[in-house]
C-alpha positions as CSV (number, residue, x, y, z in Angstrom):
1,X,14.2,-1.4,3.7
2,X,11.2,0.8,3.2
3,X,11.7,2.1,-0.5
4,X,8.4,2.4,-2.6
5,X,8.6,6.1,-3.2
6,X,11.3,7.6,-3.7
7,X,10.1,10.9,-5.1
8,X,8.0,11.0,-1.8
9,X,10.4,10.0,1.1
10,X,13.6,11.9,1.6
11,X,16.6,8.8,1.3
12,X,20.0,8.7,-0.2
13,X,21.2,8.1,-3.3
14,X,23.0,5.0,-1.8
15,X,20.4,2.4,-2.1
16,X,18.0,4.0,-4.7
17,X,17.8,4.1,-8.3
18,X,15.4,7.0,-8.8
19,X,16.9,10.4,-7.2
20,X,14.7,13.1,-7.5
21,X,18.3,15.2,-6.9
């Protein structure tokens, strides 16, 4: 799982705590 920036990368909100929305 590639998640070190959320705010950056466009994923889910399944496996991510920060959502930009």
């Amino acid at each position: 799982m590639k998640v070190r920036n959320p705010e950056q990368i466009s994923i889910p909100a399944s496996n991510t705590t920060k959502d930009p929305g």
